[in-house]
NUFI-583841 format. One record per residue (C-alpha): residue in one letter; y, z, x. Coordinates in steps of 0.1 Angstrom, whole numbers, padded with zeros to 4 digits, always signed. Each point is the difference from the previous one (the first is absolute). Example, Ala and Ser with C-alpha at 12.3 -4.5 7.8 and 13.67 -1.06 7.14 Angstrom:
A-0045+0078+0123/S+0034-0007+0014/
! end
This chain:
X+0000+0000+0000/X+0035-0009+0013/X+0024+0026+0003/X+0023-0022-0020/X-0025+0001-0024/X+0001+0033-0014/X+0028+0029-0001/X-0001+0027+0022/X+0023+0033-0003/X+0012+0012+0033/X+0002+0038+0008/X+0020+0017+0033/X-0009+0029+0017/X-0037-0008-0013/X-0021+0021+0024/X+0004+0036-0012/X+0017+0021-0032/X+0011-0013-0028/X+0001-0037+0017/X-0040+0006+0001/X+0000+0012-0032/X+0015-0022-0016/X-0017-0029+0017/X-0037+0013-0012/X+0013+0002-0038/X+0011-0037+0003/X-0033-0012+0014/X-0019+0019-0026/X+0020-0024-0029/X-0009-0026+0022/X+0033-0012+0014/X-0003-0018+0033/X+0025+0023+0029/X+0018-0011+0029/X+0002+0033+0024/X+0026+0010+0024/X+0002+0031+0023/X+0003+0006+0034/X-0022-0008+0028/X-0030+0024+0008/X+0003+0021-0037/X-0037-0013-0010/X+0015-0031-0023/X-0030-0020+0009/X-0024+0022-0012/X+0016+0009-0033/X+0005-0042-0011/X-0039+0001+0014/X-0008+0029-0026/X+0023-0016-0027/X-0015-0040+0005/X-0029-0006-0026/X-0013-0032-0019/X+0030+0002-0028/X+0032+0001+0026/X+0013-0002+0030/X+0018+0023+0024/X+0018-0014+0034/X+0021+0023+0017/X+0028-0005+0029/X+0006+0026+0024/X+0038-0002+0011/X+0028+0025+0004/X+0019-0007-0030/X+0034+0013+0014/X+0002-0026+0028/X+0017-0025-0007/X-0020-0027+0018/X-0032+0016-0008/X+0017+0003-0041/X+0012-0039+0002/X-0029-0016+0016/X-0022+0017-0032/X+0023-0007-0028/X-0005-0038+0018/X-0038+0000-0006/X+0002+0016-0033/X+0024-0028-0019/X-0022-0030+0021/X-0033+0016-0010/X-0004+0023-0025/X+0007-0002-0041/X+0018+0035-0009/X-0002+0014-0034/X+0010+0038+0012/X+0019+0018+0025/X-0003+0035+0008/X+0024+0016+0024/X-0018+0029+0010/X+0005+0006+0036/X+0024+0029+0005/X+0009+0029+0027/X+0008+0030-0006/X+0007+0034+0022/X+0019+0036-0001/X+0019+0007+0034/X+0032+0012+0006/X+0028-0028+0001/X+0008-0001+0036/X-0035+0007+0010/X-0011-0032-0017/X-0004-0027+0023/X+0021-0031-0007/X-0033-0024+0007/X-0015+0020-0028/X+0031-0003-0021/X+0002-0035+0008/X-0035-0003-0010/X+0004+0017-0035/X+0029-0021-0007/X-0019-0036+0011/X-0035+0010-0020/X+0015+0020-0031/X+0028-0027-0005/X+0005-0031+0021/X-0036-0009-0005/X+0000+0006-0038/X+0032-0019-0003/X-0014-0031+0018/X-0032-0001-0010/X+0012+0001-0036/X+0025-0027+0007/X-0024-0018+0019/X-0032-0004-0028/X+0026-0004-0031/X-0006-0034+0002/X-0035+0001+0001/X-0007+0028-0027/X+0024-0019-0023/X-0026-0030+0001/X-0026+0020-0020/X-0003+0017-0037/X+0003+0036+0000/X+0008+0007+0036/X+0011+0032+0010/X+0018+0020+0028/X-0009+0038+0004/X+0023+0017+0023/X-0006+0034+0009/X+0028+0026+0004/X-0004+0042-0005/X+0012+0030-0024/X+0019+0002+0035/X+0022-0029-0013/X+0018+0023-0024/X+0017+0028+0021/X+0009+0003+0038/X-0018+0024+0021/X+0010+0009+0031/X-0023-0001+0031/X-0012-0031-0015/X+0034-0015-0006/X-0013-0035+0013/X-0032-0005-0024/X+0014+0008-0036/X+0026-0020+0008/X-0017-0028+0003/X-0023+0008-0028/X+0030-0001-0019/X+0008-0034+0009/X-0034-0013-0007/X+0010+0014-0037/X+0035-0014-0005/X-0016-0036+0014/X-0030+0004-0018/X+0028+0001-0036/X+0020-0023+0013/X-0028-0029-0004/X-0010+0013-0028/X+0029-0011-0017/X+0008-0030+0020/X-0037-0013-0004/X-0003+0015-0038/X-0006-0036-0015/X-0019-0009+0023/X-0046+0001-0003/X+0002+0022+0029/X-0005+0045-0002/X+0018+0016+0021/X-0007+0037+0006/X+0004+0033+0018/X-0020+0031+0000/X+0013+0037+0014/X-0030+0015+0010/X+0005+0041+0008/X-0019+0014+0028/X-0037-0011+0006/X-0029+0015+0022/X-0001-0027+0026/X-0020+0022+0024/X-0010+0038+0002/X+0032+0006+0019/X+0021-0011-0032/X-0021+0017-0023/X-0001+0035+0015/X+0039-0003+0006/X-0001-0010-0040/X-0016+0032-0010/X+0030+0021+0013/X+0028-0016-0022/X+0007+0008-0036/X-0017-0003-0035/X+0022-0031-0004/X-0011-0020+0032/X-0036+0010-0005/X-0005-0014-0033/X+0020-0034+0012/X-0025-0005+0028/X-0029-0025+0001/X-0028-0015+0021/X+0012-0036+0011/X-0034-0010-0023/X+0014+0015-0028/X+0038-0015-0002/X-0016-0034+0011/X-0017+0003-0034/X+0033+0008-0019/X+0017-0028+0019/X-0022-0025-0009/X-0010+0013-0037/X+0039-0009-0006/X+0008-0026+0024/X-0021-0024-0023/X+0014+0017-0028/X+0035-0015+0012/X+0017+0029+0004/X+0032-0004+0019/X+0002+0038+0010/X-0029+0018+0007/X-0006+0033-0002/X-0033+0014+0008/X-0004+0032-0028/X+0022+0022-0022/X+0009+0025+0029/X+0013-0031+0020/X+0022-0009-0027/X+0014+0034-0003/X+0008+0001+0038/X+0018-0026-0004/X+0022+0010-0033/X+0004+0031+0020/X+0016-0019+0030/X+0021-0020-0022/X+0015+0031-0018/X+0000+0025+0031/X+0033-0006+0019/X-0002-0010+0036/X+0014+0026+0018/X-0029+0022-0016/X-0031-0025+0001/X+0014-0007+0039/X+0000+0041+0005/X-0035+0007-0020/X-0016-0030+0017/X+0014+0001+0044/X-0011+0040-0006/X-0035-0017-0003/X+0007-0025+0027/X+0009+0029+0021/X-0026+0024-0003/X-0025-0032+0007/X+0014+0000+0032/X+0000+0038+0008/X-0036-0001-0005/X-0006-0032+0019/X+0021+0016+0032/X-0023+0031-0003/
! end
């Protein structure tokens, strides 16, 4: 089968968490994947594991915030490959004090979280908008909705993901293309994550999920078209409490988390 042939989604940041995730829920409704992660994360083995008689599963290991590395991809994709979906998953995150932070690592965030979102997205368009029922899935954070300092880089751009995400939704709303964004809360990525998890309040407890488990929710609606996804009723809560909260007390509530994360990290 030609790869022209057939539509594949294409998934960043495929090779652990919620990229992962996600990418196992797709192949079980049989959609054919296009994988991309960095090198050496075990992306050949998962599209192995994911392959079977009813799709397929190529993958691309590249460092998606080079620019070279970024362009030469986006290349191969629009000569080689029919798109019906996009997901930008690949993301950084971190907790660090500001002028501890290394700019590479800044510069990093910004490039992945951002700069390859934006061009990626502006990149495929074209090719999305030559299939039915296409659809773009960008995901951004409950972080989108309130700065926090010692992680002033991330929710920023976790906000922008959200204000660009709504700002094609309108421009694009007539067109046969979805185009959504989900705010996942925190999620047990490793054993690390999850034991850190269990100190924080009632609130962030009951927002937390396995990647497995919001991969499901994300996908559930995805195909039910929904433009903004939110994963349960406590999600949706966080985020009516973020919008009502004022700033200068979701900033103060939410850095005094930040903060102690570090504390116990230094100890």
């Amino acid at each position: 089968m030609k790869k022209l042939d057939t539509e594949y989604t294409l998934i960043t940041g495929a090779s652990k968490g919620l990229g992962k995730a996600i990418a196992f829920e797709l192949a079980q409704r049989n959609i054919n994947l296009l994988l991309v992660a960095l090198p050496n994360e075990g992306l050949e083995k998962i599209a192995g594991n994911l392959n079977n008689s009813k799709i397929i599963v190529d993958f691309k290991e590249l460092d998606i915030s080079n620019t070279d590395e970024r362009e030469d991809f986006l290349q191969l994709v629009k000569k080689e490959y029919r798109l019906s979906g996009l997901i930008n998953n690949a993301g950084m995150g971190g907790n660090e004090y500001f002028l501890n932070e290394k700019l590479s690592e800044m510069h990093a965030m910004l490039e992945v979280n951002i700069v390859a979102a934006v061009l990626c997205t502006r990149s495929l368009f074209p090719l999305l908008l030559k299939n039915k029922n296409s659809y773009i899935l960008n995901i951004s954070s409950l972080a989108a909705f309130s700065p926090i300092a010692y992680k002033s880089v991330y929710p920023a751009t976790k906000g922008f993901i959200h204000q660009f995400t709504l700002s094609l939704q309108e421009e694009f709303k007539n067109k046969d293309i979805l185009i959504s964004v989900v705010h996942p809360g925190p999620m047990r990525t490793n054993n690390e994550i999850s034991n850190r998890l269990k100190n924080r309040g009632y609130l962030t407890r009951k927002l937390t999920l396995s990647p497995d488990d919001a991969a499901k929710a994300i996908v559930r609606k995805l195909f039910k078209r929904k433009s903004i996804i939110y994963l349960h009723s406590w999600q949706r809560l966080a985020y009516i409490l973020m919008r009502i909260i004022p700033t200068p007390i979701s900033v103060l509530l939410l850095s005094r988390i930040a903060r102690k994360e570090l504390k116990n990290r230094s100890k």
